[in-house]
C-alpha positions in Angstrom: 31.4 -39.4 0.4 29.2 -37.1 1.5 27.5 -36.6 -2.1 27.2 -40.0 -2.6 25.1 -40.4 0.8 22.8 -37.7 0.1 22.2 -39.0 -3.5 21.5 -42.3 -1.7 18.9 -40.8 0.5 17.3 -39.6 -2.1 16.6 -42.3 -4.3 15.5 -44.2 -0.8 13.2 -41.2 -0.5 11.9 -42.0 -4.1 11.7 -45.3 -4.1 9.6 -45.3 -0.9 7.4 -43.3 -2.4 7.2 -45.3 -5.5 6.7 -48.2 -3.4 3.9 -46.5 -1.3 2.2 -45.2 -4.8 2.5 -48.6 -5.9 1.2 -50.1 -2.9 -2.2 -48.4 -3.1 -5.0 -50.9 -4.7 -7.5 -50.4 -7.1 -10.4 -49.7 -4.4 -7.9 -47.1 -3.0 -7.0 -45.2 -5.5 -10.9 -44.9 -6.2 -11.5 -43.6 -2.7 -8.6 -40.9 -3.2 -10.2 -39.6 -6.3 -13.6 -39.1 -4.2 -11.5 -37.5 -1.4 -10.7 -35.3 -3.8 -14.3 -34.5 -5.6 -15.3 -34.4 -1.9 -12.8 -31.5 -1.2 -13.3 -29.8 -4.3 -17.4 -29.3 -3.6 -16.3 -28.5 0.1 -14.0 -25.6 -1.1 -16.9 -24.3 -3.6 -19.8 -24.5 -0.7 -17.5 -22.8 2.2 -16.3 -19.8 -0.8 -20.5 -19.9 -1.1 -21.2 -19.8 3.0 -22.6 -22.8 2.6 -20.7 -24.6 5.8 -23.5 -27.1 6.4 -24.2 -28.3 3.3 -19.6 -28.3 3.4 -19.3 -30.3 6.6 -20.5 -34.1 6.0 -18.1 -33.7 2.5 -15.3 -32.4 4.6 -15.4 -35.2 7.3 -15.6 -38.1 4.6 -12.5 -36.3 2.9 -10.4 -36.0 5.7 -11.8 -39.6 6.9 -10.7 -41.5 3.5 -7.1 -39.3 3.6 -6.2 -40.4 7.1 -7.1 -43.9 6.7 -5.1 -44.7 3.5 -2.6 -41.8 3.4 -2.1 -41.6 7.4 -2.3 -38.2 9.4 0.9 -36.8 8.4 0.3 -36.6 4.8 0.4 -33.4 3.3 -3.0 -34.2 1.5 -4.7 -35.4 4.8 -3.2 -32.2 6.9 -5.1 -30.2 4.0 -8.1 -32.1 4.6 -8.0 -31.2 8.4 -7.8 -27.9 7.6 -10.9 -27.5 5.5 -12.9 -29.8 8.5 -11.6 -27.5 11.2 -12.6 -24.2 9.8 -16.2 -25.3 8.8 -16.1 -26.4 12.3 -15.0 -23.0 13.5 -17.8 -21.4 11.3 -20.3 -23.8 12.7 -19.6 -25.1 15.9 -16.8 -22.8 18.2 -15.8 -25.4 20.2 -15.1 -28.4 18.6 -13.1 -26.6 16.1 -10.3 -26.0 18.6 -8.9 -29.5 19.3 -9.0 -30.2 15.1 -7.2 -26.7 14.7 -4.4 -27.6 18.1 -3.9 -30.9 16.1 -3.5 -29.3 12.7 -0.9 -27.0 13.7 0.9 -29.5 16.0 1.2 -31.9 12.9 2.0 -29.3 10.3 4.6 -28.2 12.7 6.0 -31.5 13.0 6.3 -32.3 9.4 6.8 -29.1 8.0 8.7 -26.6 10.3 7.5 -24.0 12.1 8.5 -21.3 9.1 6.5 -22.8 6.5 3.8 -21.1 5.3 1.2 -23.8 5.8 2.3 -24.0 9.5 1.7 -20.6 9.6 -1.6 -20.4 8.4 -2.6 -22.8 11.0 -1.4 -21.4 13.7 -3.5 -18.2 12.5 -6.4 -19.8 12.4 -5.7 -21.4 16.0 -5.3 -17.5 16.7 -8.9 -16.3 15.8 -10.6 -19.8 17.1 -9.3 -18.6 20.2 -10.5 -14.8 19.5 -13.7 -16.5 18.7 -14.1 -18.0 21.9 -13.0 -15.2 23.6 -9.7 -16.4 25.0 -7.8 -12.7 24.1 -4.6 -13.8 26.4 -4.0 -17.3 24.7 -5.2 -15.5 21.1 -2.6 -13.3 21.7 0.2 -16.1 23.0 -0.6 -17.2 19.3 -1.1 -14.3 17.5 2.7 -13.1 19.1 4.3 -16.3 18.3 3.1 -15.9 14.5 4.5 -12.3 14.2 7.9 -13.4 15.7 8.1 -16.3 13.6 7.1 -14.2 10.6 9.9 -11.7 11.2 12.6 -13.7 11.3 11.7 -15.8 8.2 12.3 -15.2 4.6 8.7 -15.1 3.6 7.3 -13.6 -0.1 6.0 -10.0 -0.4 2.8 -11.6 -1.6 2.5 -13.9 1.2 3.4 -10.9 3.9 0.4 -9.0 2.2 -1.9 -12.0 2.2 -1.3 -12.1 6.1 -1.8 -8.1 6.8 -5.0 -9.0 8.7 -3.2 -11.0 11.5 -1.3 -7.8 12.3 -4.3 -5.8 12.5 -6.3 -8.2 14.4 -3.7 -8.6 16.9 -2.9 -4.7 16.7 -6.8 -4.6 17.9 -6.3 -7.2 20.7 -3.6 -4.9 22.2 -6.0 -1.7 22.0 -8.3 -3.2 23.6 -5.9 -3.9 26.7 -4.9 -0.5 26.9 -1.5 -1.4 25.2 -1.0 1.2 22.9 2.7 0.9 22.4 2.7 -2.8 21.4 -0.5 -2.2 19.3 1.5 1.1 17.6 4.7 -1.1 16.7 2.8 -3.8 15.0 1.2 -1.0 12.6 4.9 -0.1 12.0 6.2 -3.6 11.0 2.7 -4.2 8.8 4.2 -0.4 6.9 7.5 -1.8 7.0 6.9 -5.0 5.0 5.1 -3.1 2.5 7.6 -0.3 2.2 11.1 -1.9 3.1 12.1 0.6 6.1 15.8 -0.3 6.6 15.2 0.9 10.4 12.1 0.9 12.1 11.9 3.3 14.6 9.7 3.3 18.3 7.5 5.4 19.7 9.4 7.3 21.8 12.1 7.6 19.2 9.9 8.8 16.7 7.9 11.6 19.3 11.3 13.6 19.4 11.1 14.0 16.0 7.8 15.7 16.1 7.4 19.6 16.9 5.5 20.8 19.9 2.9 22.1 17.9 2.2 18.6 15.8 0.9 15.8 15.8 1.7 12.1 14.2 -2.2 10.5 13.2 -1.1 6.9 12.3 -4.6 4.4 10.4 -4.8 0.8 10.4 -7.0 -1.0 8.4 -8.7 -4.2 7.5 -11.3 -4.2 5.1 -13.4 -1.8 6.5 -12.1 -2.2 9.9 -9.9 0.8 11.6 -7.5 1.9 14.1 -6.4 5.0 14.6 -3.1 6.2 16.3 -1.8 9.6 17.6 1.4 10.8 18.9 2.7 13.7 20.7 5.9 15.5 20.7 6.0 14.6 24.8 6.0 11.3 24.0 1.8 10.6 24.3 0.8 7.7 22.5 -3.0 6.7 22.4 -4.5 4.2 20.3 -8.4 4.1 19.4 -10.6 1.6 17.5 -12.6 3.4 15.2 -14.9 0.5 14.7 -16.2 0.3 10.5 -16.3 2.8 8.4 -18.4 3.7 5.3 -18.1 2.1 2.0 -15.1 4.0 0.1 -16.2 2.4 -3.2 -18.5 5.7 -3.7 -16.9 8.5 -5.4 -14.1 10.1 -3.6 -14.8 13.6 -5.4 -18.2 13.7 -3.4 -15.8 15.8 -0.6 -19.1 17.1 0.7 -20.3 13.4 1.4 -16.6 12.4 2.6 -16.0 15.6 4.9 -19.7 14.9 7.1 -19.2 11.0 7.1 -15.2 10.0 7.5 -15.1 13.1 9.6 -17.2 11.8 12.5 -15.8 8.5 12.3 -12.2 9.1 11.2 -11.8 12.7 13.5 -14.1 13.1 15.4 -12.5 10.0 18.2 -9.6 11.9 18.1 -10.5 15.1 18.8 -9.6 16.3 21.9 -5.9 15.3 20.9 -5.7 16.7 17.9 -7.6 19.9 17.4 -5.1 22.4 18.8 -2.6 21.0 17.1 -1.4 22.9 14.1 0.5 20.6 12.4 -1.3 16.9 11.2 1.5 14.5 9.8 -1.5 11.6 8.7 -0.2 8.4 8.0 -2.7 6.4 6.3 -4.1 2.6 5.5 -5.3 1.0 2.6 -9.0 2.8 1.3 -7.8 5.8 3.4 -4.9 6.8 1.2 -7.3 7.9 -1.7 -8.9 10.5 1.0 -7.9 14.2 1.2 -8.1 14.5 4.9 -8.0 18.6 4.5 -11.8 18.2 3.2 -13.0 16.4 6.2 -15.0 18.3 8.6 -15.3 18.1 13.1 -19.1 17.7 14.1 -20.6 21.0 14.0 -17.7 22.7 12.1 -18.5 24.8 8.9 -15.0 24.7 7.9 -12.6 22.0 6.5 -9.8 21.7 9.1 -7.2 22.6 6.4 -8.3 25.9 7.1 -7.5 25.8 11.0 -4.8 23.1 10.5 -1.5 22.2 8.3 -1.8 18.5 6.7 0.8 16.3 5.1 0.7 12.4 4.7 3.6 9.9 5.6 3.8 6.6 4.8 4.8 6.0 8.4 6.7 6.6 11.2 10.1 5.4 10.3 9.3 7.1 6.8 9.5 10.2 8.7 12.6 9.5 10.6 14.3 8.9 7.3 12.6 11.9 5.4 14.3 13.9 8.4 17.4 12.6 7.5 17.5 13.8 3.8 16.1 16.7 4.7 19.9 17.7 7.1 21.6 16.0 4.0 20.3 18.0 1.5 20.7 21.5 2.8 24.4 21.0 2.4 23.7 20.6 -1.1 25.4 23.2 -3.5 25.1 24.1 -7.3 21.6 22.6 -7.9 19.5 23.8 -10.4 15.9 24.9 -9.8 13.8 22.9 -12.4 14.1 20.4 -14.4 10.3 19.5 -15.6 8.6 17.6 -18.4 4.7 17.8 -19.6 2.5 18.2 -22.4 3.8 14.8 -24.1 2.5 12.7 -26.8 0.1 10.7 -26.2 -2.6 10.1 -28.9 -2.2 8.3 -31.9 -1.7 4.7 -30.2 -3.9 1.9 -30.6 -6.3 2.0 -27.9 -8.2 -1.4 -27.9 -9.5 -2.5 -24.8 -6.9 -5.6 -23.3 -6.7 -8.1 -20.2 -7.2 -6.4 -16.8 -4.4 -6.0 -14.5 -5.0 -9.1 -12.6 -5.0 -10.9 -15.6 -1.6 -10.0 -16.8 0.6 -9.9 -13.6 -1.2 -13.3 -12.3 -0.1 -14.6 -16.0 3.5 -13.6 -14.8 4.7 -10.4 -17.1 7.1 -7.8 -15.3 5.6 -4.3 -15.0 6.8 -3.1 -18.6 5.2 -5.7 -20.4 1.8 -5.2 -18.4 1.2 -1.6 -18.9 1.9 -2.6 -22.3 -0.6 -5.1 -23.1 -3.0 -2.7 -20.3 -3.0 -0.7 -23.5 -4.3 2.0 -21.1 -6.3 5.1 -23.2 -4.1 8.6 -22.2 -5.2 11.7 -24.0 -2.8 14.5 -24.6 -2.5 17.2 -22.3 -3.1 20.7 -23.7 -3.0 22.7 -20.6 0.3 21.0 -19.1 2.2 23.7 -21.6 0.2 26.2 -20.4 1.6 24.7 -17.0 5.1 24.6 -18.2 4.9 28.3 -19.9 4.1 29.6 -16.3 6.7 27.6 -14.5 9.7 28.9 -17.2 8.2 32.4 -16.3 8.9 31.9 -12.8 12.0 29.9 -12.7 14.3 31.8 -15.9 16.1 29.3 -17.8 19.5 30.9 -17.8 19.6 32.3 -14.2 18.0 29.8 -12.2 19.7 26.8 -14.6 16.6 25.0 -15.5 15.8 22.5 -17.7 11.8 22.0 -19.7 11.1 19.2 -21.9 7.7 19.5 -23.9 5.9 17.5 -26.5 8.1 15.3 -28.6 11.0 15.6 -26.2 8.9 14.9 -23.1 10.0 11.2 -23.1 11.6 8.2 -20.9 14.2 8.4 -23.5 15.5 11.5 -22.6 14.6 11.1 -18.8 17.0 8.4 -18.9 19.6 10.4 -20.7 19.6 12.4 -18.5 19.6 10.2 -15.8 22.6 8.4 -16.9 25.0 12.3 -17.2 24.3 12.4 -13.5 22.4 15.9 -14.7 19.3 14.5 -12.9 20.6 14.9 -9.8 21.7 18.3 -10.2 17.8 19.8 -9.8 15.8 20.3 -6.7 12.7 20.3 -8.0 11.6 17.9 -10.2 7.6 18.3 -12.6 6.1 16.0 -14.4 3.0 17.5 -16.2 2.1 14.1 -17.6 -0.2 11.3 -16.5 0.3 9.6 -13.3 -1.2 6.1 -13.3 -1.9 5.1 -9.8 -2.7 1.3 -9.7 -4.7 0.4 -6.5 -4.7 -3.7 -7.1 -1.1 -3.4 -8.4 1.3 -0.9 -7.0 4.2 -1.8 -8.9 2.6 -0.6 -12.2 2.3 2.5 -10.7 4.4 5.1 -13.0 4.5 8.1 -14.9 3.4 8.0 -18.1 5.6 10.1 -21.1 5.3 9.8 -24.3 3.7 7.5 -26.2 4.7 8.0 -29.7 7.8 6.7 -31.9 9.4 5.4 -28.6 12.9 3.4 -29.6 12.9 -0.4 -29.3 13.3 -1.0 -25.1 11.2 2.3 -24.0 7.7 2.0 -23.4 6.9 5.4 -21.9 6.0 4.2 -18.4 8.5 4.8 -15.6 7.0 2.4 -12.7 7.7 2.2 -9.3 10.0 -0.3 -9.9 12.3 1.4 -12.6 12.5 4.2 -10.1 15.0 2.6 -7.8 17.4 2.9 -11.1 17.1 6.3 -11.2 19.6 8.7 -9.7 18.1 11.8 -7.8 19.0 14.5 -5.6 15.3 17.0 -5.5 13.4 18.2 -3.1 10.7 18.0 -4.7 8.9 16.1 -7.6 5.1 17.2 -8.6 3.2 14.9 -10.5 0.1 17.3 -11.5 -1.8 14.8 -13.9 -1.8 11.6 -11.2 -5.0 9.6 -11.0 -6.1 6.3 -10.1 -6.4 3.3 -12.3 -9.5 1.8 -11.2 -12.9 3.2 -9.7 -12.7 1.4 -6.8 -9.9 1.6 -4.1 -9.3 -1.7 -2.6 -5.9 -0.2 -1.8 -3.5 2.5 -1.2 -0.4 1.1 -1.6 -0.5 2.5 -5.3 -1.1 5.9 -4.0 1.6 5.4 -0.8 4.2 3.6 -3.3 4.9 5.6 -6.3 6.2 8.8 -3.5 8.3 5.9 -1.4 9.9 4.6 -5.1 10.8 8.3 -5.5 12.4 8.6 -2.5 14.3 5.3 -3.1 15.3 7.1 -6.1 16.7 9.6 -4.1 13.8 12.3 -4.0 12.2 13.7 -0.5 8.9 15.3 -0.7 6.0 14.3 -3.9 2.9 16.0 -4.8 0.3 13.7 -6.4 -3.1 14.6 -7.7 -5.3 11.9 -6.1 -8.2 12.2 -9.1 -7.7 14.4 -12.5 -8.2 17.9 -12.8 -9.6 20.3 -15.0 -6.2 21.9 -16.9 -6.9 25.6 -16.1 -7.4 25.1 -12.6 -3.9 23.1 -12.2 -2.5 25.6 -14.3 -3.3 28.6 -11.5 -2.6 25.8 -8.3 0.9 24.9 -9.4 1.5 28.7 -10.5 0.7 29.4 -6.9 2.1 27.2 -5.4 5.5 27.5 -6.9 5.4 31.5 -6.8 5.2 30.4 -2.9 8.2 28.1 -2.9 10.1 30.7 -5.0 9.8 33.0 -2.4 11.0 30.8 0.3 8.1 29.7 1.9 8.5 25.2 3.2 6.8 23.1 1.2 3.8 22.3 3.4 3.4 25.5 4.4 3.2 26.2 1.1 0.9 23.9 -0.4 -1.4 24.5 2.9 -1.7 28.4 2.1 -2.6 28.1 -1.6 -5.4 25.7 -0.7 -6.8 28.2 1.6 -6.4 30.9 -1.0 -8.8 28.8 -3.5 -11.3 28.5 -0.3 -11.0 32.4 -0.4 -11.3 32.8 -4.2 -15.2 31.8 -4.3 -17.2 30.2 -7.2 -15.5 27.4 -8.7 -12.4 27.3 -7.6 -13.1 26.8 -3.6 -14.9 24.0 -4.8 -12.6 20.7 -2.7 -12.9 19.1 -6.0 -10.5 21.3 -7.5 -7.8 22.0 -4.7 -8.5 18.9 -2.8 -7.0 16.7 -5.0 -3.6 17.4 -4.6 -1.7 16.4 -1.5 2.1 16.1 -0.3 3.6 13.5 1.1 7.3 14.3 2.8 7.6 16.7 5.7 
């Protein structure tokens, strides 16, 4: 009976609507079509920053829309829209009653949870921001977080809306409210990274030593916040104000070290300069930045020489990095290394095909887009080299490791692997192979193997994605050939991603190569690096000691270029 009423209701809905369609005359329908030519120039002047030229159009389109369609309709609420923000851009306060009505009526028709709601009650948010009214920008702000977090919105949608956590992250700091300004960072990191717990403040600062210090960046465009916690519970947060352009090359460390450091360090100072230990958690742009090479005013030095550095991807991260780390020292039976490099890569076609943007807009998975990327990878002739010094360090037999090179350095045999359950039975895990590091697009993030007479099914590329299938059990996984996609980093999430899909995967710490390398110098850094590790020495500590050692050498190699590049992100 029930059926049969809600099939009813439907064809009532649908008839109505015929009947309203129907209803419309000639002359009307005529004015709906302008309405929407009006709308369409509207949209192209605003994009322009054309609002004057946008506002007569937008009045006459929302004006035609209300009068035939009535207030309610989802075309006329549209219309409102578009009027109310060229009034926002053009005159302050005649915007707010069109923006309070817009969300009152979306709310009304649509429910508080949808995403066109939601939108206008942003917009309410910075109208209010704009007319400096911080406590009722806030009220709104507050209301649109809370209602964001207990709805079942899209990844892509979440992203799209990153900047209302930052601006109301900002409104916070500037009331002295660093714990509710701290949080918000944490939920923005936790939509992007799927924390199953997000931890607090004061949860998080017993995890810290006495000697470190948690440096937590937000960021906006070029917009920052910066974050720092204390092992006695300190929390301080800091607007940074803009930054630089990071669109310039991030190997000119010499231009990065004397511009980021003022603006990035140089606020935090007093807090973090005897501190040995930097755990940096950083935003957006900022991920492609080796803080090590930054410089205090004044200072000759890089502080990696005076200070420890290793990158999170935030707080909660680090509570759960903790977590393996008691886990896996109860571990037994593990080999040392299992590692694969020097694969082939040459001999595929090469021609030049649609940009990212292109193909995941167009709807492919990850596979298929790296695929038809066609991305150029030459073959690596110093990753045996690489290899050769690793199987000299770590004897096959004793220390029961496992190297695949050349033609057997592929996702075939990863995955055979994978499926024994022999994967999980290494602690440390190398891939001296290409890294692709996608900064529009972190899911086609992956490690590239072989290229060459791959079976039907394997492409070469293990994404961040595929990860999560993967069954691990390391401590460590070095990826020395990593570099990013693009020239211009809109984004880190590509950097921050392909370390979290390892660690879904199972894995604790990564080391990623932020920009490529020449091959002899990687050769010597991961030889001296791992000689360290081999002889007990943590991780960080570690990969801190052999960066200062290339300081130390002189010539070429203290160049940052060369030993900046590689950084660690795990505890």
């Amino acid at each position: 009976m029930k059926l049969k009423r809600f099939i009813l209701s439907l064809v009532l809905i649908t008839l109505c609507a015929h009947a309203q369609a129907l209803s419309l005359s000639a002359e009307q329908e005529e004015q709906l079509k302008l309405a929407e030519t009006y709308s369409s120039q509207v949209e192209q002047y605003y994009q322009q920053g054309l609002s004057k030229k946008a506002l007569p159009l937008a009045e006459k389109a929302f004006h035609i829309r209300k009068e035939i369609l009535g207030e309610k309709h989802p075309d006329t609420l549209s219309a409102l829209t578009n009027l109310s923000l060229i009034y926002n851009t053009l005159y302050i306060h005649d915007a707010l009653p069109l923006l309070k009505k817009g969300y009152r009526l979306r709310k009304e028709v649509l429910g508080e949870k949808h995403p066109d709601t939601l939108n206008s009650l942003s917009h309410l948010a910075y109208a209010y921001i704009k007319r400096g009214k911080i406590n009722q920008a806030i009220k709104h702000y507050e209301t649109f977080v809370t209602t964001v977090e207990s709805s079942d919105i899209s990844a892509e949608k979440l992203k799209e809306w990153a900047h209302n956590y930052f601006l109301l992250s900002s409104l916070y700091t500037a009331l002295s409210r660093p714990q509710d300004a701290f949080q918000l960072a944490e939920n923005r990191s936790a939509h992007t990274f799927s924390e199953t717990q997000i931890i607090t403040a004061n949860d998080g600062a017993t995890l810290l030593p006495a000697d470190a210090v948690f440096i937590s960046y937000l960021t906006h465009k070029n917009e920052v916040l910066a974050f720092t916690l204390q092992a006695n519970g300190s929390l301080t947060a800091h607007s940074l104000g803009k930054i630089p352009s990071l669109k310039d090359d991030k190997k000119d460390t010499q231009k990065f070290s004397r511009t980021l450091g003022k603006r990035l360090l140089e606020p935090l100072k007093d807090i973090i300069k005897d501190k040995q230990q930097w755990i940096i958690s950083p935003s957006g742009a900022l991920a492609f930045i080796p803080f090590e090479t930054l410089r205090f005013e004044g200072e000759k030095e890089p502080v990696i020489v005076q200070h420890q550095i290793s990158y999170v991807q935030s707080l909660s991260v680090l509570a759960m990095l903790q977590e393996r780390d008691k886990a896996y020292k109860n571990l037994k039976r593990r080999g040392s290394l299992f590692a694969m490099g020097a694969p082939i890569y040459e001999g595929v076609d090469n021609t030049k095909l649609p940009t990212e943007a292109d193909i995941v807009h167009s709807g492919s998975d990850s596979a298929h887009a790296l695929r038809q990327l066609n991305l150029k990878w030459k073959n690596l002739p110093g990753a045996e080299k690489e290899l050769e010094q690793l199987s000299n360090l770590f004897f096959l037999k004793k220390h029961h490791s496992r190297i695949f090179k050349q033609a057997d350095a592929t996702e075939a045999n990863l995955q055979r692997f994978n499926r024994s359950g022999l994967l999980a039975k290494y602690r440390y895990l190398v891939f001296s192979a290409h890294g692709y590091l996608s900064p529009q697009v972190p899911e086609l993030s992956a490690i590239v193997l072989g290229q060459v007479n791959n079976p039907e099914g394997i492409d070469g590329y293990i994404t961040a994605g595929e990860w999560a299938g993967y069954n691990l059990k390391s401590d460590l996984i070095v990826l020395s050939g990593c570099e990013t996609g693009l020239g211009d980093a809109v984004s880190g999430e590509g950097v921050m991603g392909l370390p979290y899909a390892l660690y879904v995967a199972g894995n604790k710490n990564t080391i990623l190569t932020l920009w490529s390398i020449s091959d002899d110098v990687t050769v010597e850094f991961i030889k001296t690096f791992f000689i360290k590790l081999k002889a007990g020495v943590p991780q960080v500590e570690a990969l801190t000691a052999t960066k200062r050692e290339f300081i130390k050498k002189g010539g070429a190699y203290s160049n940052p270029k060369y030993w900046a590049a590689f950084v660690l992100y795990g505890i």
